[in-house]
C-alpha positions as CSV (number, residue, x, y, z in Angstrom):
1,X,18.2,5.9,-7.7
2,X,18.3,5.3,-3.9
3,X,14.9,4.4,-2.2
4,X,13.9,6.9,0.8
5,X,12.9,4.1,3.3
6,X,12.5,4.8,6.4
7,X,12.6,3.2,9.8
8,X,10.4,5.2,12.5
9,X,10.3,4.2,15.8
10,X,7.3,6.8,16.5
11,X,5.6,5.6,13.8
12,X,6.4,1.5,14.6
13,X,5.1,2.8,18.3
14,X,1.4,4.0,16.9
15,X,1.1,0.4,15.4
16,X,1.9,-1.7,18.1
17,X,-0.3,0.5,19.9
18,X,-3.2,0.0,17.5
19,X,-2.7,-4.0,17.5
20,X,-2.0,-4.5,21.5
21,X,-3.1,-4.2,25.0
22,X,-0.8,-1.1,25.4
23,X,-3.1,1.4,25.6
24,X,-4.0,0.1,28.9
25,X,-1.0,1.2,30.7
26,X,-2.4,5.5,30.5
27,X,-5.1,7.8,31.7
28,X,-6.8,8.4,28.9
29,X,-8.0,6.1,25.9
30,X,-4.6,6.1,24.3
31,X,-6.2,4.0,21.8
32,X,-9.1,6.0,20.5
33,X,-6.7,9.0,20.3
34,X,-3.8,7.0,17.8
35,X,-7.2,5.8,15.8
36,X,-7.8,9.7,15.0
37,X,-7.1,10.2,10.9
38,X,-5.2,13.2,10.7
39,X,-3.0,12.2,14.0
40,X,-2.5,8.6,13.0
41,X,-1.3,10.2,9.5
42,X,1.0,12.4,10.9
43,X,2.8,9.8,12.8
44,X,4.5,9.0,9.2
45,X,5.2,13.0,7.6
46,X,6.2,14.5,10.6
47,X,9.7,15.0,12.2
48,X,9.3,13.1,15.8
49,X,10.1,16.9,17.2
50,X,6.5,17.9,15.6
51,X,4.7,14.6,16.7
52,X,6.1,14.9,20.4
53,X,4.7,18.8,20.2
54,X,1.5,17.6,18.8
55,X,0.8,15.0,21.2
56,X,1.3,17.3,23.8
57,X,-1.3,20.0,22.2
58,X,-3.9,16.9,22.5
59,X,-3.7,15.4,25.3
60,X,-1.2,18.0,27.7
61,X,1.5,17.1,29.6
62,X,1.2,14.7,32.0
63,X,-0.2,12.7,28.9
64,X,3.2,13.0,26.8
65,X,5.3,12.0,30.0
66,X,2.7,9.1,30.2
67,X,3.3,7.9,26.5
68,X,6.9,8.6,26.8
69,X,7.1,6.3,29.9
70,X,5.3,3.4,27.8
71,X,7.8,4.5,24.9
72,X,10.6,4.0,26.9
73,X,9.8,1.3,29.9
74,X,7.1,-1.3,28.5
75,X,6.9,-4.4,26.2
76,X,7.3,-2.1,23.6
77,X,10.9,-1.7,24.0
78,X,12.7,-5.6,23.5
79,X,9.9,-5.9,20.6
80,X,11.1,-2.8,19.2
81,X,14.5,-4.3,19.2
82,X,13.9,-7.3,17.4
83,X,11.7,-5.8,14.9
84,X,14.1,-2.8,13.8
85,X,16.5,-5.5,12.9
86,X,13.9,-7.3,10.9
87,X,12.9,-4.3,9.2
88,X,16.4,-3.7,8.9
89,X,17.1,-6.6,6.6
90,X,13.6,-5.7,4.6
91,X,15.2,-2.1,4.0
92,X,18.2,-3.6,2.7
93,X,16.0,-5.9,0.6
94,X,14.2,-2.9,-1.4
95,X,17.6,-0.9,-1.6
96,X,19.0,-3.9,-3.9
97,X,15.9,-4.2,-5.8
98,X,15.8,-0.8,-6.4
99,X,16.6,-1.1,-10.5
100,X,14.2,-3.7,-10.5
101,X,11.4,-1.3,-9.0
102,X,12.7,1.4,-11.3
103,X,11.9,-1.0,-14.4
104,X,8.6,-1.4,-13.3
105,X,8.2,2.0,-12.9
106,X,9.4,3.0,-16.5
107,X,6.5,0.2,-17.5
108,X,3.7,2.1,-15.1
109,X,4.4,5.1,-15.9
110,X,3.7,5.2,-19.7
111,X,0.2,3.1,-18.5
112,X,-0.2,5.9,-16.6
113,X,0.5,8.7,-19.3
114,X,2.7,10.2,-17.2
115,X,6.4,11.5,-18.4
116,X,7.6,12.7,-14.8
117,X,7.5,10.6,-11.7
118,X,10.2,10.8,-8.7
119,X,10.3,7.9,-6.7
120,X,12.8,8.8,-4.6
121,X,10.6,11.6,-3.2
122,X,8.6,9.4,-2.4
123,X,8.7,8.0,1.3
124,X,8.1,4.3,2.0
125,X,7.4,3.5,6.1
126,X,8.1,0.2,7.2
127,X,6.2,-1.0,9.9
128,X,6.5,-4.5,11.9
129,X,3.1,-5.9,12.6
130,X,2.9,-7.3,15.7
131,X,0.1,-9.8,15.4
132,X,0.1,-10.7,11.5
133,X,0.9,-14.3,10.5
134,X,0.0,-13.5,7.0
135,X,3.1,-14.6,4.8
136,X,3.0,-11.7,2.6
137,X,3.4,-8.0,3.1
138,X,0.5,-5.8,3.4
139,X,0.8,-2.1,1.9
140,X,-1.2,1.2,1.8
141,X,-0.7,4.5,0.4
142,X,-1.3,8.6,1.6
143,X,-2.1,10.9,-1.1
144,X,-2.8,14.5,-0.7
145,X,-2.1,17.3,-3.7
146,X,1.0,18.4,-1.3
147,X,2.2,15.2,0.3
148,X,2.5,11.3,-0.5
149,X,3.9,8.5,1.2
150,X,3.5,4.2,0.9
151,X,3.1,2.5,4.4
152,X,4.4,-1.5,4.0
153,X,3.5,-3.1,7.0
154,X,5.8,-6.7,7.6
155,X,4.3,-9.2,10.0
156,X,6.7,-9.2,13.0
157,X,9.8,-11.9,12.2
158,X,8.8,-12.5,8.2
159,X,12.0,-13.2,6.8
160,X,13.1,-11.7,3.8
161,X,12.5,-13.9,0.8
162,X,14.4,-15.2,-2.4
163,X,12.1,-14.0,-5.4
164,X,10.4,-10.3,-6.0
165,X,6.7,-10.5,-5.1
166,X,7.4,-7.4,-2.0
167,X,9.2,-5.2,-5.1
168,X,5.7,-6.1,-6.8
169,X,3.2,-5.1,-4.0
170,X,5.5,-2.0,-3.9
171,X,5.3,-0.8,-7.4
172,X,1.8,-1.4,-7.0
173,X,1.5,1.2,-4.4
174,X,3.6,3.6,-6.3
175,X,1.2,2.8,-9.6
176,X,-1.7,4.6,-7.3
177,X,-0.2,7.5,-6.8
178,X,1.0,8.2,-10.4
179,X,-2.5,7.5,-11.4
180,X,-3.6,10.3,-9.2
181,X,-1.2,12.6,-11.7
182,X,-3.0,12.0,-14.4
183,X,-5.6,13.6,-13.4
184,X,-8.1,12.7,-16.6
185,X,-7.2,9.3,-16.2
186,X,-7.9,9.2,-12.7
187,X,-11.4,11.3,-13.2
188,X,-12.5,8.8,-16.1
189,X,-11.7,5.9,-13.8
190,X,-13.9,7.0,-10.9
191,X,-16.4,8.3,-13.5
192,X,-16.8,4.5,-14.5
193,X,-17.4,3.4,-11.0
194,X,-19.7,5.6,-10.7
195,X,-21.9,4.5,-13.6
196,X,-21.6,1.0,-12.2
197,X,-21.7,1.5,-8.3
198,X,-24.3,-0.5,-7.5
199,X,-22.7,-3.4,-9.0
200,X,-18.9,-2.8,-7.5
201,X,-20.5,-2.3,-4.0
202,X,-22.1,-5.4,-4.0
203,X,-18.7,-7.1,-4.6
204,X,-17.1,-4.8,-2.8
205,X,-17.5,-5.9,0.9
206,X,-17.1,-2.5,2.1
207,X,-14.4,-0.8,-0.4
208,X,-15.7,2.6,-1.9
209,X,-16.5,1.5,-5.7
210,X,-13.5,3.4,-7.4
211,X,-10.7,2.3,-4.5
212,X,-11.9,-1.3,-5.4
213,X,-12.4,-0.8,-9.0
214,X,-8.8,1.1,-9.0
215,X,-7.6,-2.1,-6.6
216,X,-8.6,-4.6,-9.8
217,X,-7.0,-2.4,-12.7
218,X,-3.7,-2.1,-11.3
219,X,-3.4,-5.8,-10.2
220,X,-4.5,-6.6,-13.5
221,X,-0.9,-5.6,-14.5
222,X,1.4,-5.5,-10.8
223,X,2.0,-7.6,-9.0
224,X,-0.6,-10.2,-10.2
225,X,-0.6,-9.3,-13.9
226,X,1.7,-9.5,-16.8
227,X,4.1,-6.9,-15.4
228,X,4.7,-9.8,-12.5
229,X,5.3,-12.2,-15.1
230,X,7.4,-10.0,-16.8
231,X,10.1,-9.1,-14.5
232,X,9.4,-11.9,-12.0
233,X,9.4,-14.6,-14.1
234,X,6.6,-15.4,-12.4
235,X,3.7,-17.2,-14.0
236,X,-0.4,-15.3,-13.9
237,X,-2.5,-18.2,-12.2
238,X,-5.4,-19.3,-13.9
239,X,-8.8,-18.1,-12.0
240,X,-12.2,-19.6,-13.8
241,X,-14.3,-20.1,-10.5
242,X,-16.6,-16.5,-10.0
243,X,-14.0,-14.8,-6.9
244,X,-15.9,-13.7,-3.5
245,X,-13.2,-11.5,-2.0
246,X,-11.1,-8.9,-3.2
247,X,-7.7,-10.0,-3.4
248,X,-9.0,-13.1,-5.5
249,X,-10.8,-10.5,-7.8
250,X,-7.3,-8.8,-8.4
251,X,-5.8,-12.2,-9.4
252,X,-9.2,-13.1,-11.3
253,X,-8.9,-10.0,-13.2
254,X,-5.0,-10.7,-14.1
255,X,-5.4,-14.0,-15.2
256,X,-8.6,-12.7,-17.5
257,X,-7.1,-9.5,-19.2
258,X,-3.6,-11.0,-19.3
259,X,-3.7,-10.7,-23.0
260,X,-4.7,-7.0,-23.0
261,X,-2.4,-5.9,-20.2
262,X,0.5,-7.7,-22.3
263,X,-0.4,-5.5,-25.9
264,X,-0.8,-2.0,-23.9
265,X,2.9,-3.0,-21.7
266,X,4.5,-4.0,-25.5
267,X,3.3,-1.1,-27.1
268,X,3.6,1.5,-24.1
269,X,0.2,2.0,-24.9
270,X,-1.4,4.4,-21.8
271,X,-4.9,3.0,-20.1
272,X,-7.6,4.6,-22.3
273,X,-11.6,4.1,-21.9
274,X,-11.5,1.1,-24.0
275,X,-9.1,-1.1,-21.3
276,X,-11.2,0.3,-18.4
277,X,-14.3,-0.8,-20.4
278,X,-12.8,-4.4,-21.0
279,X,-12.5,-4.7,-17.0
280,X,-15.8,-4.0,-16.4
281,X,-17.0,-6.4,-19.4
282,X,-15.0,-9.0,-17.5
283,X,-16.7,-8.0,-14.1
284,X,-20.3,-8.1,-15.4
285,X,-19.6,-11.4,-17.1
286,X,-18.8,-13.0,-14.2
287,X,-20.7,-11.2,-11.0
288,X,-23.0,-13.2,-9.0
């Protein structure tokens, strides 16, 4: 298995963009255009052929040559050099953890119910964030019935480490998308946030009830759960105080249905009603 990662510089371009004073240096509100959904998207599944065609359908001409110039000529290019050898090294990283990923994978997908899943079809973006100082990677996913692709963003100059947790937040992604070919499994989980929206949304901050109750039953096994622990001999920490904000729900969660996540991994038991219902139980038990 060989990992399709991929190093764009277009795509690196619409991020820096997005994070810095850049957008100052055109005509137009370069910004507001790179913020549109279906053009931001496409600056990660097209060829940069297409993109520099369809930025030139938006905003003409003298526009392209103006984007172009900032492409070429502005702070964009020595940061662009320093990143692409960070991400680089990161690409390198995944590639030699790739056996690893596929493990997981083998785990996720019988959670999933799913017999076929090609991850190397699947293509992973890597993106230097220029103003992160978090210490972790941050990663997203696209998902349409034709087309899918995982977006890990890497705070500019993050070194790559010594254990697994990225090759966790990575099989995490990928456990979204083979949720999404299940498609009964997927239904039946946004059928339950629906019968309890009122209570996700309040916890929510924000998050659409079945992204963040989708969020809390895959980290309940990767990379905070027992699947973690598993192949990273990591340990789950132990959360008793109520959590306020998502990411400490997700580790809340894994430390709470550790047990459960561990007998459905052992017995390659597929997520049925009854492990979606013992998430909630564990929600309502403890939401304020």
């Amino acid at each position: 298995m060989h990992l399709q990662i991929i190093i764009s510089r277009l795509s690196n371009f619409l991020f820096y963009v997005q994070k810095t004073d850049e957008h100052n240096l055109v005509k137009f509100d370069l910004q507001k255009y790179l913020s549109d959904e279906d053009i931001n998207l496409s600056f990660y599944r097209k060829s940069e052929d297409r993109i520099w065609k369809q930025i030139k359908e938006s905003v003409g001409e003298e526009g392209r040559e103006q984007i172009k110039k900032i492409l070429s000529g502005s702070t964009f290019v020595p940061y662009w050099h320093k990143a692409y050898k960070n991400l680089f090294l990161w690409k390198q990283y995944f590639q030699s953890n790739r056996l690893l990923l596929q493990q997981i994978i083998f785990s996720t997908k019988n959670l999933s119910g799913i017999k076929y899943f090609a991850v190397v079809k699947i293509p992973i973006y890597l993106i230097s964030n220029p103003t992160s100082r978090d210490k972790e990677i941050n990663a997203w996913f696209s998902w349409t019935p034709d087309e899918n692709f995982i977006v890990v963003e890497i705070p500019c100059g993050l070194k790559v480490p010594n254990h697994f947790f990225p090759v966790g937040v990575l099989a995490h992604e990928f456990f979204h998308l083979m949720l999404r070919k299940n498609k009964s499994l997927f239904l039946k989980t946004a059928r339950i946030a629906k019968e309890n929206e009122k209570m996700l949304t309040k916890l929510s901050e924000g998050t659409p009830s079945r992204i963040f109750l989708e969020e809390l039953l895959i980290s309940s096994f990767i990379p905070e759960g027992y699947l973690g622990e598993k192949y990273f001999k990591t340990k789950v920490i132990t959360y008793t105080s109520t959590p306020k904000k998502l990411l400490r729900w997700r580790k809340f969660i894994a430390c709470n249905l550790y047990q459960t996540a561990k007998e459905y991994i052992n017995n390659a038991q597929q997520i049925d009603k009854k492990y979606l219902e013992d998430l909630i139980a564990v929600i309502k038990q403890n939401a304020k």
